[in-house]
N, C-alpha and C positions, 0 to 999 in steps of 0.2 A: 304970684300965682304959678302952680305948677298947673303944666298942660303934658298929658298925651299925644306923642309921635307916633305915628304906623309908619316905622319904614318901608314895610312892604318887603320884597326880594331884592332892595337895591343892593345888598350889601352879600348877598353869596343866592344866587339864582333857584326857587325855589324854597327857601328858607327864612319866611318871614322874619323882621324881628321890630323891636320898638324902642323909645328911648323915652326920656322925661324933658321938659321945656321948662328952666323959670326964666317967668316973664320981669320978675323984680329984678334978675341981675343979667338978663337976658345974654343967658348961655345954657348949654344944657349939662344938665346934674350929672355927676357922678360921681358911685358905690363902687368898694371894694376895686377902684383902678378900673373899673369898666363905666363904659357910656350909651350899651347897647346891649339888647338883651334878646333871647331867644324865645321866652318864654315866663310865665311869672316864677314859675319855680326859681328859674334861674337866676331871675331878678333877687326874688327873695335872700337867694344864699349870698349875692355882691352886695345887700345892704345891711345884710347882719357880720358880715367880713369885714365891714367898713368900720373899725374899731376905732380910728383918729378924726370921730366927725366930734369932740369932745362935748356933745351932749348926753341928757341924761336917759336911764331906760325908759322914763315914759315918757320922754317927747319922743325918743323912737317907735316907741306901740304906736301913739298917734298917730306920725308924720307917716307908719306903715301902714296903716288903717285907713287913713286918709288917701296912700297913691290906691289900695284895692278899690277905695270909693272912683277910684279916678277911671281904672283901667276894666277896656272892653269885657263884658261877660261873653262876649262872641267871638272875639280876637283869639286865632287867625282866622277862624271860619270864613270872613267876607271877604279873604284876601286870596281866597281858592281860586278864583276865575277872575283873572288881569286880562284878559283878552289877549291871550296869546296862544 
């Protein structure tokens, strides 16, 4: 099972970001040499970059289809106020 990470700002102060979780090989995913993301966009382009994952294009449409099911339609919005 893939799971949704909100890193939140820990990783550059004010600058959300997120990562992926599987739970089957319990380590976190990654695309295109990254493991962290700023945004979906950004995501999107480190996993169509990811050219040596040697499956095929429609288990990518899937597996991509399936993190958009995954990932916040409000993310970063609730990460605006941390209390600081």
């Amino acid at each position: 099972m893939i799971r949704f990470v909100d890193l939140g700002d820990q990783l550059l102060y004010g600058e959300p970001h997120f990562t992926w979780f599987d739970t089957v090989f319990d380590e976190f995913v990654e695309y295109g040499d990254d493991q962290t993301w700023d945004s979906w966009d950004d995501f999107e382009h480190s996993f169509h970059a990811d050219d040596g994952s040697g499956q095929d294009l429609e288990f990518d449409a899937k597996m991509l289809a399936r993190l958009k099911q995954l990932f916040p339609k409000d993310w970063p919005a609730k990460n605006k106020d941390r209390g600081r």
